[in-house]
C-alpha positions in Angstrom: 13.5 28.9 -1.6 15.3 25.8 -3.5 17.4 23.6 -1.8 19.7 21.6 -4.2 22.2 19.0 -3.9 20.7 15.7 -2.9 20.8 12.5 -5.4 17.6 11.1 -4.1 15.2 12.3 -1.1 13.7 9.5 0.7 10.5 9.9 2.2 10.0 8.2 6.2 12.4 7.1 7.8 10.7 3.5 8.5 12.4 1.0 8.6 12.4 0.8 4.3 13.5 4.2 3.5 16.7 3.7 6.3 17.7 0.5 4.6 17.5 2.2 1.3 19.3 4.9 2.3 22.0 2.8 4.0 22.3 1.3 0.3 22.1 3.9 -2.1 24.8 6.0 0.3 27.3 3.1 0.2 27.2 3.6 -3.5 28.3 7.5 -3.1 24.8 9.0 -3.8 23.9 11.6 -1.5 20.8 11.4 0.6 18.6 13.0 2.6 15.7 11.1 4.5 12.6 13.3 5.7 10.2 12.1 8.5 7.2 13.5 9.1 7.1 12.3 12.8 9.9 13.6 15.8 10.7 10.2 16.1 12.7 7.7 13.6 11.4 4.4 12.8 8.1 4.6 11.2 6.1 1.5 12.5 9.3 -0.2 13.8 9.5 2.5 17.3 10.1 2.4 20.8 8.2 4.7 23.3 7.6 5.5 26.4 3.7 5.1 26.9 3.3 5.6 30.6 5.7 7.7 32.6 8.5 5.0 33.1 7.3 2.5 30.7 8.4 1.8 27.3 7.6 -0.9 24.6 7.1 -1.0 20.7 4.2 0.9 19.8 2.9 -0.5 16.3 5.2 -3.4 15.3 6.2 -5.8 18.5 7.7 -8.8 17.4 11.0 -9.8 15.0 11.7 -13.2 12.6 11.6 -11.1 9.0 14.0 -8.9 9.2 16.4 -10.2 6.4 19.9 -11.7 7.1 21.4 -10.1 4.3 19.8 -6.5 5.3 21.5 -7.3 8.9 24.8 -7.9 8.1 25.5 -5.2 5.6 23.9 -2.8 7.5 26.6 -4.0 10.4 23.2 -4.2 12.4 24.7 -6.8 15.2 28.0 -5.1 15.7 26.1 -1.7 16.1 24.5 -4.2 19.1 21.4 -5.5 18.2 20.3 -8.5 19.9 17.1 -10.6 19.2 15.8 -13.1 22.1 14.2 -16.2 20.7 11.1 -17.1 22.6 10.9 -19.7 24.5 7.8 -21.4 22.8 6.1 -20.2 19.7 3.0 -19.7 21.4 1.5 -20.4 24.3 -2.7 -21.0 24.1 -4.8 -21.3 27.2 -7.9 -23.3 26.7 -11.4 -22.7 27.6 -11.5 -25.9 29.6 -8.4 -25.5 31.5 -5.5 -26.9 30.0 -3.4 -25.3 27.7 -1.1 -25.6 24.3 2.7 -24.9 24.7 3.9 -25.1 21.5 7.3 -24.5 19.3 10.6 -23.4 20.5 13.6 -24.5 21.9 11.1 -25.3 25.2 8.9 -27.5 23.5 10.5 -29.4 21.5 8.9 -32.9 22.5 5.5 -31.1 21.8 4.4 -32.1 25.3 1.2 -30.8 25.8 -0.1 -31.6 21.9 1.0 -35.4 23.0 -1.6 -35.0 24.9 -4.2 -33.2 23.4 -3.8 -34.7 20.1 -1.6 -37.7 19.4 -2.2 -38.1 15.8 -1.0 -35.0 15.2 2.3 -34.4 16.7 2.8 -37.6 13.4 1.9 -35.2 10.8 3.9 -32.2 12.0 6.8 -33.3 10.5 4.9 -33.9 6.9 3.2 -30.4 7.0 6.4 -28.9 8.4 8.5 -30.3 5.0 6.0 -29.2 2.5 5.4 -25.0 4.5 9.1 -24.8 4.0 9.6 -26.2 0.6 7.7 -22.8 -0.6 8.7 -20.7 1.8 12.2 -22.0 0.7 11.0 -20.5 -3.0 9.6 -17.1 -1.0 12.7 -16.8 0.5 15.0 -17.4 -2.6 12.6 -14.4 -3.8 12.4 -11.7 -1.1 15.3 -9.8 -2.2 15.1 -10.2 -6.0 12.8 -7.7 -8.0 9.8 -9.8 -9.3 9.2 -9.8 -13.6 6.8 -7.1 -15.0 4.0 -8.4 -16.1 1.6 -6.2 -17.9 2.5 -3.3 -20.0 4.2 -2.1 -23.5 7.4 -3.1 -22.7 7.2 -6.6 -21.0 8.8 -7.8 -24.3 11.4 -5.7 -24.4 12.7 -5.5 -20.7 15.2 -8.5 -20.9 15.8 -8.4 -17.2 11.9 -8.8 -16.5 12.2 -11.6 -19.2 15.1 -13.7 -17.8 13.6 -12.9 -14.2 10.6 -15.1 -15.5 12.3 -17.3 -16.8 14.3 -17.4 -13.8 10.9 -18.6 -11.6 9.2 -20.4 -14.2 12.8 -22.6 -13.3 12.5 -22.6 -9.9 8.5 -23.3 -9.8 9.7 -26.3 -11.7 12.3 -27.5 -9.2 9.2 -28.1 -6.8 7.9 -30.7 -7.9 4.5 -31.9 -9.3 3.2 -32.0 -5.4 5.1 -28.8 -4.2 3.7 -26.6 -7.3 0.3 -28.0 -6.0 0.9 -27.1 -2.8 2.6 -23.3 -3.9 -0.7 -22.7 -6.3 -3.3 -23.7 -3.6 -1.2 -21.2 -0.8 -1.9 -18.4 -3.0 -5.8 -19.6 -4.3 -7.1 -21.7 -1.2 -8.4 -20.3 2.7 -5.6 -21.3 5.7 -8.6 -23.1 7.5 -9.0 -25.8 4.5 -5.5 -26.4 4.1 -4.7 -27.1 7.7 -8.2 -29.3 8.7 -7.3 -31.5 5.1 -3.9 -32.2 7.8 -4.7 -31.9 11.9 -7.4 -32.5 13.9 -6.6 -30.2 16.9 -8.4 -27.4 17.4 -5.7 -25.4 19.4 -2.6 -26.5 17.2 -4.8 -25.6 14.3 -5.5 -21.7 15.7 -1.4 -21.4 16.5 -0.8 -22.5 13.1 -3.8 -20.3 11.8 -3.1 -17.1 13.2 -0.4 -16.3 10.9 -3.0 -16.1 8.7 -4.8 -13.3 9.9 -2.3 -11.6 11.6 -2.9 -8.3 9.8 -5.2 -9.6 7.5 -9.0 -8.4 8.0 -10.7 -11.7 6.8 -11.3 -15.2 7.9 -8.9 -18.1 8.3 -11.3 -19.8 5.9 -11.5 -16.9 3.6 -9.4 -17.8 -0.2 -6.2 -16.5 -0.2 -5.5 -16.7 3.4 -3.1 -19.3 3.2 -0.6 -17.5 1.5 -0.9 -14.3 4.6 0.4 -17.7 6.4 3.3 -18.4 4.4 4.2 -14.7 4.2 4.7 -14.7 8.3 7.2 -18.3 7.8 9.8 -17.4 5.3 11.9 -15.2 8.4 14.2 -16.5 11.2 15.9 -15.8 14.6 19.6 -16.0 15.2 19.7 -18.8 12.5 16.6 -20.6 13.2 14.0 -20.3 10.4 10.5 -19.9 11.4 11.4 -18.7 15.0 10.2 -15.0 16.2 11.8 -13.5 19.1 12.4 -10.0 21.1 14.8 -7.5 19.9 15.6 -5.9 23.1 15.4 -2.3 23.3 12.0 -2.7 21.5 11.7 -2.4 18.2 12.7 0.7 17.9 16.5 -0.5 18.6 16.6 -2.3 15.1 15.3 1.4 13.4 17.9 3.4 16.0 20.8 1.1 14.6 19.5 1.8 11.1 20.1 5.3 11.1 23.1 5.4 12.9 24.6 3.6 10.2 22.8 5.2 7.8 24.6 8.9 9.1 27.7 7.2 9.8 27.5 6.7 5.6 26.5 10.6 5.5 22.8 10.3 5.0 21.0 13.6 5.9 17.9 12.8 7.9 15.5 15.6 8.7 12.8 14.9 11.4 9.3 16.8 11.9 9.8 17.3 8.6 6.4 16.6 6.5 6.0 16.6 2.8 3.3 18.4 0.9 3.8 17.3 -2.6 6.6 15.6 -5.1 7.7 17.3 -7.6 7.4 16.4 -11.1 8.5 18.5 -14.0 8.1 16.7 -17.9 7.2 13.5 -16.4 9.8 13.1 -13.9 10.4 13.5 -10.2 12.6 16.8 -8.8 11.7 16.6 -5.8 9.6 17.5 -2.7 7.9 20.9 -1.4 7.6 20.6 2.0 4.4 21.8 4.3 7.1 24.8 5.8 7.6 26.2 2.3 10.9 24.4 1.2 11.7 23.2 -2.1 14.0 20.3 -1.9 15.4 19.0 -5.5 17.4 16.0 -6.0 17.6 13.2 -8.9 15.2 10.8 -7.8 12.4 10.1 -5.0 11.9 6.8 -2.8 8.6 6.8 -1.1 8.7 4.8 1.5 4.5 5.7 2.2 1.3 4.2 1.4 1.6 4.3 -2.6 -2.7 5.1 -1.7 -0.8 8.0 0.3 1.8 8.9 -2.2 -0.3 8.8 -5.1 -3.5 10.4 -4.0 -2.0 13.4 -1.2 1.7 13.8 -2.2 1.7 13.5 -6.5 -0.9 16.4 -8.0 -3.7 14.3 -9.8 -3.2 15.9 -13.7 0.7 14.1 -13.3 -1.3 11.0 -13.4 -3.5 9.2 -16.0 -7.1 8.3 -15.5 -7.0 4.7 -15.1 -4.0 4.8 -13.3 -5.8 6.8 -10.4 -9.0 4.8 -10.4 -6.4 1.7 -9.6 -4.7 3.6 -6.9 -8.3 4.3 -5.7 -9.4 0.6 -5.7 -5.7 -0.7 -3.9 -7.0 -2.2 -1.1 -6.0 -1.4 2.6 -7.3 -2.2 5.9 -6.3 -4.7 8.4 -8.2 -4.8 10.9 -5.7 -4.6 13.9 -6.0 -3.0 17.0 -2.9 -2.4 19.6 -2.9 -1.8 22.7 0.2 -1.2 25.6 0.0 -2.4 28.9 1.9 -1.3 32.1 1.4 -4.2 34.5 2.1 -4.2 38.7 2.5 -8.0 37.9 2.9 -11.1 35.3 -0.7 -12.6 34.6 -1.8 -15.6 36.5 -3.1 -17.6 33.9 -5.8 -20.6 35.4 -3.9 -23.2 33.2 -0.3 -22.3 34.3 -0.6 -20.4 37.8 1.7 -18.1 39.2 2.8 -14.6 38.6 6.5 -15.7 38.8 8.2 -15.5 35.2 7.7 -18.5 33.5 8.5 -19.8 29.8 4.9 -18.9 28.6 5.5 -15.6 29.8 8.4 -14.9 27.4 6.7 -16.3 24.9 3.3 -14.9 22.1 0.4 -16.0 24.0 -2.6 -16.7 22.0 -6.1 -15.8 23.1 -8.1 -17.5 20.2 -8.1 -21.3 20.9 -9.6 -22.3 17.4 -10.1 -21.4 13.7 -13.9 -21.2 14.4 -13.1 -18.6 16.8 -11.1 -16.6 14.5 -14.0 -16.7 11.9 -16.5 -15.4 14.3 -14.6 -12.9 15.1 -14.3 -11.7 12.0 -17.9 -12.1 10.9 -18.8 -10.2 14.1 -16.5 -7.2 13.2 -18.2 -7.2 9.6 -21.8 -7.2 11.4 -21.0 -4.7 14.1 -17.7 -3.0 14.1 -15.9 -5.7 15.8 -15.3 -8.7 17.8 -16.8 -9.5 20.7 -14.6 -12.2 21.6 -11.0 -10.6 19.9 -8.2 -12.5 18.7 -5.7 -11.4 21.0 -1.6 -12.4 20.6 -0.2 -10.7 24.2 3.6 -10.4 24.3 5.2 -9.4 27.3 8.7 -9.1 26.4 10.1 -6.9 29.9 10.3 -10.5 30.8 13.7 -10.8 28.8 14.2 -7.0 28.5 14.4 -4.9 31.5 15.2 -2.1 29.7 11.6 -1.4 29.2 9.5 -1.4 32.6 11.1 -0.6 36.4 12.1 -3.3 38.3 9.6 -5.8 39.5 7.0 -4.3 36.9 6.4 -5.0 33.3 5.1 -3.9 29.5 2.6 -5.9 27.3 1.5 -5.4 23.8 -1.7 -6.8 22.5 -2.1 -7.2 19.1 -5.8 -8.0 18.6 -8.4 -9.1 15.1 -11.0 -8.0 14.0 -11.8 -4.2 13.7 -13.6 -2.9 11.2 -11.2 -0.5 9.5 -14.1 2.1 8.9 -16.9 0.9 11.4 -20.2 2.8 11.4 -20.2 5.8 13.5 -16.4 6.1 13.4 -13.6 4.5 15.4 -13.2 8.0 18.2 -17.0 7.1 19.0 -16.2 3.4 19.5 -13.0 2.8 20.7 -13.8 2.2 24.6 -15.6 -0.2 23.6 -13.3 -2.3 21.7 -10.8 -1.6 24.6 -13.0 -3.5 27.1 -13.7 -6.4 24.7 -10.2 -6.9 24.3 -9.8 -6.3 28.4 -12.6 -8.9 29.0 -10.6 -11.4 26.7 -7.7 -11.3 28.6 -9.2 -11.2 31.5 -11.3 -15.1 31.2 -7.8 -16.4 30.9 -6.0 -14.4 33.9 -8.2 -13.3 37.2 -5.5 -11.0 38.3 -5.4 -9.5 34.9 -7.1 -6.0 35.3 -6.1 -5.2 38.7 -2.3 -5.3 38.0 -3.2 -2.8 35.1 -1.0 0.3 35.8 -1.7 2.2 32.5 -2.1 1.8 29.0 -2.3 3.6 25.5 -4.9 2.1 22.8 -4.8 2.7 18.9 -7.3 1.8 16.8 -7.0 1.3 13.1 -7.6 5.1 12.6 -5.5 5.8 15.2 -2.8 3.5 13.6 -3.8 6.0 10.1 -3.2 9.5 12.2 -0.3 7.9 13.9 1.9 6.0 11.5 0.3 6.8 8.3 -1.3 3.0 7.9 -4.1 3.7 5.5 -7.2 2.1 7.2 -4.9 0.5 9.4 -3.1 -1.7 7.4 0.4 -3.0 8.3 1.3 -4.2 5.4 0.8 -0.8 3.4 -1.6 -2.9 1.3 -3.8 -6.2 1.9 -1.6 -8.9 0.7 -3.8 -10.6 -1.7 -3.3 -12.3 -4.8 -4.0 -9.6 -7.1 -1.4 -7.2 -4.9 1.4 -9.5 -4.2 4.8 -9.7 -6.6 4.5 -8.5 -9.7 0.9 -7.3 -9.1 2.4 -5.0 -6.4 1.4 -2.3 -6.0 -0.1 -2.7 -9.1 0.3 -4.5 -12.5 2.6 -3.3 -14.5 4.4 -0.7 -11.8 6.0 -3.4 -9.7 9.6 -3.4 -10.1 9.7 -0.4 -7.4 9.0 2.3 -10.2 5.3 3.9 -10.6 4.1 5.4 -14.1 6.5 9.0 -12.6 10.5 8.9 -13.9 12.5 9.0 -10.9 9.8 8.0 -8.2 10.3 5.2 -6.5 8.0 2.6 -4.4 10.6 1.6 -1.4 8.3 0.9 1.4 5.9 -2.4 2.3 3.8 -1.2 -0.1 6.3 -2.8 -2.8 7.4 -6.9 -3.2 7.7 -9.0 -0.9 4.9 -6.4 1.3 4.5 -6.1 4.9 6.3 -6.7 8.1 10.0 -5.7 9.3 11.8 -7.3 6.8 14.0 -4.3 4.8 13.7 -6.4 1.4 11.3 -3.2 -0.1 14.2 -1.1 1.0 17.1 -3.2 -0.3 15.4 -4.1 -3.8 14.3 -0.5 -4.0 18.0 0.9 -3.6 19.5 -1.8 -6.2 16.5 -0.7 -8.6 17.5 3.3 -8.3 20.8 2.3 -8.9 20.4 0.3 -12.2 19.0 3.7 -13.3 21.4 5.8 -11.9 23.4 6.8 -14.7 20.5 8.0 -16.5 18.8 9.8 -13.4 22.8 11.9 -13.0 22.7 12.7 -16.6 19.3 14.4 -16.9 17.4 12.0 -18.7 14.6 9.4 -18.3 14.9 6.1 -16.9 13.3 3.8 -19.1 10.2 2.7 -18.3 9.4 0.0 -15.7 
C-alpha cells in the first residue's frame, strides 16, 4: 500500500542525511529519514562493544565537522562538547625515543628540537603555505562546485559565475600558492614533504593524513591533496586541531536527530530500502524491502552513489555510459578498525607508566616513517596486507568516562593497508590481520596484550556489511582527482543531482567527500531547495 505525504525521503540517517534533513525541515518541507540499521548515525555511532564498554565504532575522531553545520543545527546548546587533544600525535620510535608533537602541550616542539633542529625552522614556512589552500578548501566546503561537462554548462549561469567565482579566488593565491594548490592535487604527499623536512618521524605525523583512508602510498600522485583534505577542519576555534567529542561519536549524530525531530522530521529505523522510484524520469519515491510504497517530491541519498545507482535505481532508468561510469567509481580504502577494552593504559618503552599521561589523550602513531607507510602498502598489494600496519590508537576514556567503568578504558585502532578484496576473501583472513595489527601495538607497549579485556574487529568487508562502505571506503568514494569537486561523483552530475529528476546525492559521496563534516548534507539541502518550487508543482527540475 502507498504512503503519501512527505516532500522528500531521505535515505540513512548518517550524519549527511540528518543535516539535510535539519535544513530542508527548517524550510517547512516535510521529511522523513529511513535507516536501514536499529541505530542512528551511520558511520558517526556509539556502541557498546563489550558488555560495559562503549566507543565509536567506524569514525573515532572530530576536526571537520563544519562551524556553520554546528551552530545552526544548535549542536553545542543541545550539549556537545569536543576535547582537543593534548598533542596532535604522539609517535614512539624504534630506537627508544619518541615524537610528541602539535597541540596546546607541545607547543615549543620539544622533542623535534631534538630530533631534528633544522626542522622545527621550516615549520612555520610549510605551516603558512598548507593553510593558504586549505584557506581556499575551506572558503569552498559549503559552496556547490561549477558543472563541468555536459549540454548545459553554457546555459547554467549559476555553474558559470561559480567558476568565475574560483577562477577569482585561484588568482588571489598567488603565482607560488597556485603552484603549491596545482601540485596538492597532481603530486604524492612523500615528495612534497622530503622537498621541506628531513625527519623521518615529523615527516610520518605529517604524512599520515595522507593515507588515512586512502589505500595507496604516501608517495603515490595525488596523495597530497588526501592530506590537505584532513587540514581544512578545527576544534573549539583552533584550525587544524582534532579532538574527542565525548559521548563518542555517536553524541554529535544523537544531537542531530534530536534536532532534526524537534523540527518534525520523521525518522524510521530498521527500515531498509529496496528501490527508488522513478516514474517519467523522475524520483517518487522509495519501495521498501517490507512491501511499503513511500511517495514524496524528491529523494536524498545519503549512500554509496556505487550503492544507490547499482542496488536501489532499476538499471533501464539509467543510460549506458552512465552505468559503466558508476561501475568504474572507485572505492576502497583499505582501513581496518578494531575496539579495544583495556584492564590498563599501555606502558609505552619511550614514555613509561600506565598512569594517564598527555600522550595518552592524544592519536598515537604506530608508523614512524613515510618508508614505512609505503611498505605497508606495497605489502597489502602483494599479500592481502601489512605486515607491519599503520596503526593511529586513540584512547579517548582517558577524557571521557562515559565510555569504559572506572579504572578501565576503550581504544580504537584505525589501521592501513588492507586489501579491500584480498584473495581468498577477508572472513578467511581476518585473524590474521588482527594479530598483525596486535603484534604492532605490542613492540611499542609490553603490557599491551595482557591488559586486553575484549575487542570487536571489522575488516573492510565488514565495514561494507556493517555501514554500507563499499569496499571499505570512508569516504563513499577514493578521493582522487578525477572524483573530487566538480568531478564528484562524476563529471557532469556533481552539483548533488544525478542524471534522475528529483534524486539527490547528499552523502560523502558528494563535494567536498569524506569524513564528518555535514557540508554534503548542507549543500545538498540548499540544492533541493533551489528546485523546490518546481519539484511542489509537478514538474522537472532543470537539469544539473
Amino acid at each position: 500500500m502507498a504512503q503519501s505525504g512527505d516532500d522528500v525521503i531521505v535515505l540513512g540517517a548518517g550524519h549527511n542525511g540528518l543535516v539535510c534533513a535539519c535544513y530542508l525541515a527548517a524550510a517547512g518541507l516535510r521529511v522523513t529519514v529511513l535507516e536501514r540499521r536499529a541505530v542512528l548515525g551511520g558511520t558517526a555511532v556509539t556502541e557498546e562493544f563489550v558488555p560495559g564498554y562503549r566507543n565509536s565504532s567506524a569514525s573515532y575522531t572530530v576536526s571537520l565537522l563544519d562551524p556553520k553545520v554546528i551552530r545552526d543545527l544548535r549542536l553545542v546548546e543541545r550539549g556537545l562538547r569536543i576535547v582537543e587533544r593534548p598533542y596532535g600525535n604522539f609517535v614512539p620510535l624504534e630506537d627508544g625515543r619518541c615524537l610528541r608533537f602539535g597541540g596546546e602541550a607541545a607547543t615549543r616542539y620539544g622533542d623535534l628540537q631534538r630530533l631534528a633542529p633544522e626542522d622545527v625552522q621550516r615549520l612555520p614556512v610549510y605551516y603558512a603555505r598548507l593553510e593558504r589552500m586549505a584557506a581556499l578548501l575551506r572558503r569552498w566546503v559549503l559552496r556547490t562546485p561549477p558543472q563541468l561537462g555536459g549540454p548545459w554548462i553554457v546555459s547554467d549561469s549559476r555553474s558559470l559565475v561559480s567558476a568565475a567565482r574560483l577562477l577569482i579566488e585561484y588568482a588571489g593565491l598567488g603565482a607560488i600558492g597556485q603552484r603549491d594548490f596545482v601540485n596538492m592535487f597532481t603530486r604524492s604527499a612523500g615528495d612534497w614533504l622530503d622537498a621541506v623536512f628531513s625527519c623521518d618521524a615529523l615527516k610520518a605525523v605529517l604524512g599520515w593524513d595522507s593515507i588515512v583512508g586512502n589505500y595507496n602510498s604516501p608517495y603515490a600522485a595525488g596523495s597530497a591533496y588526501v592530506l590537505l583534505h584532513h587540514c581544512f577542519g578545527a576544534v573549539n576555534g583552533k584550525r587544524g586541531a582534532w579532538g574527542h567529542a565525548i559521548g563518542g561519536m555517536g553524541s554529535i549524530t544523537q544531537l542531530m536527530a534530536e534536532e532534526a525531530q524537534a523540527r518534525g522530521v520523521r525518522i524510521e529505523r530498521e527500515c531498509e530500502v529496496r528501490q527508488v522510484l522513478v516514474e517519467r524520469g523522475q524520483a517518487k519515491g522509495v519501495e521498501l524491502a517490507d512491501g511499503r510504497v513511500l511517495r514524496a517530491r524528491a529523494v536524498a541519498a545519503g549512500c554509496n552513489p556505487k550503492l544507490l545507482y547499482q542496488n536501489l535505481v532499476a538499471p533501464g532508468e539509467l543510460s549506458e555510459d552512465f552505468r559503466a561510469a558508476i561501475d568504474r567509481y572507485r572505492c576502497g580504502s583499505g582501513s581496518f578498525r578494531i575496539n579495544l577494552a583495556l584492564a590498563e593504559l599501555p606502558d609505552f618503552s619511550c614514555a613509561p607508566g600506565t598512569g594517564a599521561q598527555d600522550h595518552h589523550a592524544s592519536g598515537i602513531l604506530f608508523g614512524s616513517s613515510l618508508g614505512a607507510m609505503d611498505r605497508a602498502w606495497h605489502d597489502a598489494v602483494r599479500e592481502g596486507h601489512a605486515r607491519t600496519p599503520i596503526v593511529e590508537m586513540l584512547i579517548p576514556s582517558v577524557v571521557d568516562e562515559t565510555l569504559a567503568p572506572r579504572g578501565r578504558h576503550v581504544a580504537s585502532l584505525f589501521c592501513q593497508h588492507f586489501d579491500p578484496a584480498p584473495p581468498g576473501g577477508w572472513d578467511a583472513r581476518k585473524d590474521g590481520a588482527v594479530e598483525a595489527i596486535l603484534q604492532t601495538v605490542q613492540s611499542y607497549c609490553p603490557n599491551f596484550r595482557q591488559s586486553i579485556l575484549g575487542m570487536k574487529a571489522w575488516t573492510p568487508l565488514d565495514l561494507e556489511r556493517t555501514y554500507g562502505l563499499v569496499g571499505g571506503d570512508i569516504f563513499h568514494g577514493q578521493l582522487s582527482f578525477n572524483q573530487l569537486f566538480s568531478f564528484r561523483p562524476l563529471m557532469g552530475h556533481a552539483r548533488y543531482r544525478g542524471p534522475i529528476a528529483g534524486l539527490y546525492h547528499c552523502g560523502s559521496g558528494a563535494h567536498p567527500g569524506g569524513g564528518v563534516t555535514g557540508a554534503p548534507g548542507h549543500n545538498a539541502a540548499g540544492e533541493i531547495l533551489r528546485d523546490w518550487g518546481r519539484l511542489r508543482s509537478g514538474a522537472k527540475p532543470p537539469a544539473p
